[in-house]
C-alpha positions as CSV (number, residue, x, y, z in Angstrom):
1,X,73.1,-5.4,16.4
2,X,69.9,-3.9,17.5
3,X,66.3,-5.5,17.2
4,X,64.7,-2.4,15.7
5,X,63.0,-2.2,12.6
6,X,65.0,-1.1,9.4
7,X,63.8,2.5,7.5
8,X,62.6,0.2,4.8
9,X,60.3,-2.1,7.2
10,X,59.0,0.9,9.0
11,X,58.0,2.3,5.4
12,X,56.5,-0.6,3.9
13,X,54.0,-0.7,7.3
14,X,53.2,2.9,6.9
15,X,52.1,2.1,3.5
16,X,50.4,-1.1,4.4
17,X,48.4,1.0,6.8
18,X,47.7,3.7,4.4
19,X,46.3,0.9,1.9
20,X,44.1,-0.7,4.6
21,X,42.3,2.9,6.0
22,X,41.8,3.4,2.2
23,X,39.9,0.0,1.3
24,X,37.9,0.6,4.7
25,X,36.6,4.4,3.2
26,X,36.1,2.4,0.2
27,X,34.2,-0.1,2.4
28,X,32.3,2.8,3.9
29,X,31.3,4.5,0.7
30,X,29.9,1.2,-0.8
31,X,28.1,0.1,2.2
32,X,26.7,3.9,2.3
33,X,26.0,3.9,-1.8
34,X,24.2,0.3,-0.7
35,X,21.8,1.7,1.7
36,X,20.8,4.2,-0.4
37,X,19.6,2.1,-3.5
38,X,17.8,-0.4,-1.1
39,X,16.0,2.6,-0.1
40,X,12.1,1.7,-1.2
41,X,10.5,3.1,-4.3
42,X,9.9,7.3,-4.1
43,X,10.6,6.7,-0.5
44,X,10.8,10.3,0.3
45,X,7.8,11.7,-1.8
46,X,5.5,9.0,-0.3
47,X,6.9,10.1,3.5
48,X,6.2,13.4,3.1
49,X,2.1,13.0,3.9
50,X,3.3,10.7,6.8
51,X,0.9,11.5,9.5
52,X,3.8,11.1,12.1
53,X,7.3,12.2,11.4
54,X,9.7,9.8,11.3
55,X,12.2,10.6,14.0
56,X,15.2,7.7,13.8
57,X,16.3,6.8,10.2
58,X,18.0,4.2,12.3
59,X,14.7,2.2,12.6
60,X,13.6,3.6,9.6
61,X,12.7,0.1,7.8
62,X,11.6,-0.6,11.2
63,X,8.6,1.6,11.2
64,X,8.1,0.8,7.0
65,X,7.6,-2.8,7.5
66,X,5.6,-2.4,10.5
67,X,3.4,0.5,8.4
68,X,2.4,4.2,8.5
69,X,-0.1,6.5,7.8
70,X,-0.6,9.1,5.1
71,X,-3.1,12.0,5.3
72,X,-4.5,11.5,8.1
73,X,-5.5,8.2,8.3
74,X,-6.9,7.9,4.9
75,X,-4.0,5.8,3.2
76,X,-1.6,3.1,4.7
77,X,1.6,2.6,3.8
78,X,4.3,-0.5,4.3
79,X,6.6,-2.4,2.8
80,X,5.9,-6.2,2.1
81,X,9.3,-9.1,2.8
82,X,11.2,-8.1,-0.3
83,X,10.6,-4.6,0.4
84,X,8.0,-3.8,-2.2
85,X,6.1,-1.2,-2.0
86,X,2.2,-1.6,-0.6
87,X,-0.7,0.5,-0.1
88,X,-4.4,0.5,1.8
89,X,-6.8,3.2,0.5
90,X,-9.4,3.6,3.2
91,X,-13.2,5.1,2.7
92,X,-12.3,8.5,3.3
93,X,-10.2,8.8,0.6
94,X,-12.9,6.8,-2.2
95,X,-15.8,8.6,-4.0
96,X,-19.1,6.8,-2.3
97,X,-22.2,7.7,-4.1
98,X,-24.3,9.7,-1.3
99,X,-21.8,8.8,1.5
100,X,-22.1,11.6,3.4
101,X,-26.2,11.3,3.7
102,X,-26.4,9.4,6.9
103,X,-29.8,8.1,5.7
104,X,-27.8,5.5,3.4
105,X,-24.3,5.3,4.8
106,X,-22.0,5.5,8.3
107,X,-18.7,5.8,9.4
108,X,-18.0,3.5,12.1
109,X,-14.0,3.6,13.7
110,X,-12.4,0.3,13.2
111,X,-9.3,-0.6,15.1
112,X,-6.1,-1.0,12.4
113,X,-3.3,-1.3,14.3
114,X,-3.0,-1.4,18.3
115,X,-4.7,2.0,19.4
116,X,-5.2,3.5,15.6
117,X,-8.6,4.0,14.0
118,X,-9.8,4.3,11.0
119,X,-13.3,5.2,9.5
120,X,-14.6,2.1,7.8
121,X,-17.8,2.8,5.4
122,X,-20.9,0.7,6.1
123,X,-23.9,0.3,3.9
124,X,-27.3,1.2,5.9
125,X,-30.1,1.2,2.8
126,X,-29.1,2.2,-0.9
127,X,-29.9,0.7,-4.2
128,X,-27.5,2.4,-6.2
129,X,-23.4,0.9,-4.9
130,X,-21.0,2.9,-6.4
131,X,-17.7,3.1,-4.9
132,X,-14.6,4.5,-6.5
133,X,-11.1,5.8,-5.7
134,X,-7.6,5.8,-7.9
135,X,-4.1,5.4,-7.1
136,X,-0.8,7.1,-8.4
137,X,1.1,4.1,-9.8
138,X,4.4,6.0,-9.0
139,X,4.3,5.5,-5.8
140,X,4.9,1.6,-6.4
141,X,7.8,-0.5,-7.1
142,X,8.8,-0.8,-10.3
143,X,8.6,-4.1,-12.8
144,X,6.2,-6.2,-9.7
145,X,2.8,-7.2,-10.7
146,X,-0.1,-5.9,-8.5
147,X,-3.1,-6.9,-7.4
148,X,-6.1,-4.7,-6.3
149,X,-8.5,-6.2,-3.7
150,X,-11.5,-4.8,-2.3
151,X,-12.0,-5.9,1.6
152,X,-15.3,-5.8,3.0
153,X,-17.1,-7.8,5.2
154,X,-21.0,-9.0,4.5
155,X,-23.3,-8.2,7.6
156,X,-25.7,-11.1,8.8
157,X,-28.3,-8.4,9.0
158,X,-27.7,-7.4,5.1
159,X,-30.0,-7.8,2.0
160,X,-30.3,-7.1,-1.5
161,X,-27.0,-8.7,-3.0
162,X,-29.1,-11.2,-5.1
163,X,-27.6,-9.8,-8.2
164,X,-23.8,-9.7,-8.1
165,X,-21.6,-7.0,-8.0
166,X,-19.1,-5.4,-10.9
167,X,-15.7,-4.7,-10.3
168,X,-13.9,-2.8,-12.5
169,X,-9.6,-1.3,-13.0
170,X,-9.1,0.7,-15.3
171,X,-5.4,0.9,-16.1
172,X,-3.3,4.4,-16.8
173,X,-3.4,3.3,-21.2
174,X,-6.7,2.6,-20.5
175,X,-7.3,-1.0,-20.6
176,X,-9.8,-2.4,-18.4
177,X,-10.7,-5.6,-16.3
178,X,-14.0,-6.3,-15.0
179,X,-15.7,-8.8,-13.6
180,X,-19.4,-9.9,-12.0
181,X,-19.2,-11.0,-8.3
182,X,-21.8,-12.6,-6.5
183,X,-21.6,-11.9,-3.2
184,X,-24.4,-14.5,-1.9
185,X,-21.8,-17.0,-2.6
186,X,-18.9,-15.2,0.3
187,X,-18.6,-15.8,3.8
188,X,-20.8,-13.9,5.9
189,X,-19.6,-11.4,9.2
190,X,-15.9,-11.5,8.4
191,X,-13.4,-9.7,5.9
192,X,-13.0,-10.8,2.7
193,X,-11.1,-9.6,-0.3
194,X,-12.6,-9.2,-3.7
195,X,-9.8,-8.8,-6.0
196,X,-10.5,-6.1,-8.6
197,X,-7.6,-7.0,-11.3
198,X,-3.9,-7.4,-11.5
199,X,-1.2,-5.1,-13.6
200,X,2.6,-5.0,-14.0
201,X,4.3,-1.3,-13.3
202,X,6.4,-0.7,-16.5
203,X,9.0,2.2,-17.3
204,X,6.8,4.8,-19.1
205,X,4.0,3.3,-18.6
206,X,2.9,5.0,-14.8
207,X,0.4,7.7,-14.1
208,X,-3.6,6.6,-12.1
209,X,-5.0,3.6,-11.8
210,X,-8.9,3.7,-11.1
211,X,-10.6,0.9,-9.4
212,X,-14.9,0.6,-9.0
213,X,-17.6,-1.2,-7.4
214,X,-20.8,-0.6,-8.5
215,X,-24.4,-2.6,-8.6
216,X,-27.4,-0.8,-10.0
217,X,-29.3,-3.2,-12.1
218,X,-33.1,-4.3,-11.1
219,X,-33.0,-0.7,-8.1
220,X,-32.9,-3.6,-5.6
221,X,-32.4,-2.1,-2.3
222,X,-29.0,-3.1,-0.7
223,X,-27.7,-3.2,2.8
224,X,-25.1,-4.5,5.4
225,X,-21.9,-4.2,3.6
226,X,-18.9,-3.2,5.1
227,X,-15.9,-1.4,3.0
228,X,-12.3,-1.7,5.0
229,X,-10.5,0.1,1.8
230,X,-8.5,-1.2,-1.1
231,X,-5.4,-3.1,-0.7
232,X,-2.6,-2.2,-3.9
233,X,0.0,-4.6,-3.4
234,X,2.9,-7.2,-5.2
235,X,0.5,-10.4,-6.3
236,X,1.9,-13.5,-4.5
């Protein structure tokens, strides 16, 4: 008798074969259908005012965790360890009462990353601070609770910060936090963060957030403070 496989056995492997390349497409497709809902938050829409294009989708969480730029170096964009959206808002992109008139303020480049700058804002002589910017809450991963944090550094050289500072975040229904902050009381010639207020992003409940810092009482004159931006990120 010969040794070869009967019609039947030759069948049932053909069939056995069949079944395996389908559950690998099936494997595929999943795996595929996967990497597209661990995608981050309005990915695309936020990548579009990347200042440099994005060339390998291969290292494209690559280049989100380590962080890119939007319009022209005035926002910064990464992804935190469970791939949350987060966001830096630089000077150039706040409203800085008489920020332009280099009597009162200047725009020193500050090293970001390794070989990118940024214009940070720095306080020469003013007695009226008022700094303000908002922030498209769409942008940011849904159901997380934010925090907003103003970083700045205090000049050894500065003055005038004997009455503290108001913070304010006014949330897209409206509701606001503020708070007084006395800045006599923080560290002096390094960065600091003074948190502004904290929200959750709900369903239906998106649309600008609006953040201030502003000191105007007594027209003290003010100097030596240094604005980095405002950091928009998951509260730890």
């Amino acid at each position: 008798m010969g040794t070869g496989c009967s019609k039947y056995e030759v069948s049932r492997s053909q069939k056995q074969s069949e079944h395996n390349h389908e559950a690998k497409l099936k494997e595929v497709q999943v795996t595929e259908k996967t990497i597209v809902k661990q995608l981050p938050h309005n990915y695309e829409a936020i990548v579009k005012d990347a200042d440099s294009p994005i060339k390998s989708e291969e290292r494209l969480f690559g280049h989100l965790y380590a962080g890119i730029f939007l319009n022209q170096k005035r926002k910064k964009y990464w992804l935190d360890k469970k791939s949350n959206n987060c966001f830096m808002v630089y000077p150039r992109d706040l409203t800085i009462a008489w920020g332009e008139d280099k009597r009162y303020w200047q725009w020193p480049s500050l090293e970001e990353t390794s070989n990118v700058f940024i214009d940070a804002a720095e306080l020469l002589m003013v007695c009226w601070l008022d700094v303000e910017g908002k922030f498209d809450t769409t942008k940011l991963s849904p159901g997380i609770r934010y925090e907003v944090v103003f970083v700045v550094m205090l000049k050894a050289t500065g003055y005038g910060w004997e009455i503290p500072v108001t913070v304010t975040l006014t949330l897209p229904d409206g509701y606001k936090h503020e708070r007084k902050v006395s800045f006599m009381e923080k560290a002096i010639g390094q960065w600091i963060e003074i948190p502004v207020g904290e929200f959750r992003t709900l369903p239906g409940k998106f649309g600008d957030i609006q953040f201030w810092m502003h000191q105007s009482e007594g027209g003290q004159w003010k100097s030596g403070l240094l604005i980095k931006g405002v950091a928009i990120r998951p509260k730890k």
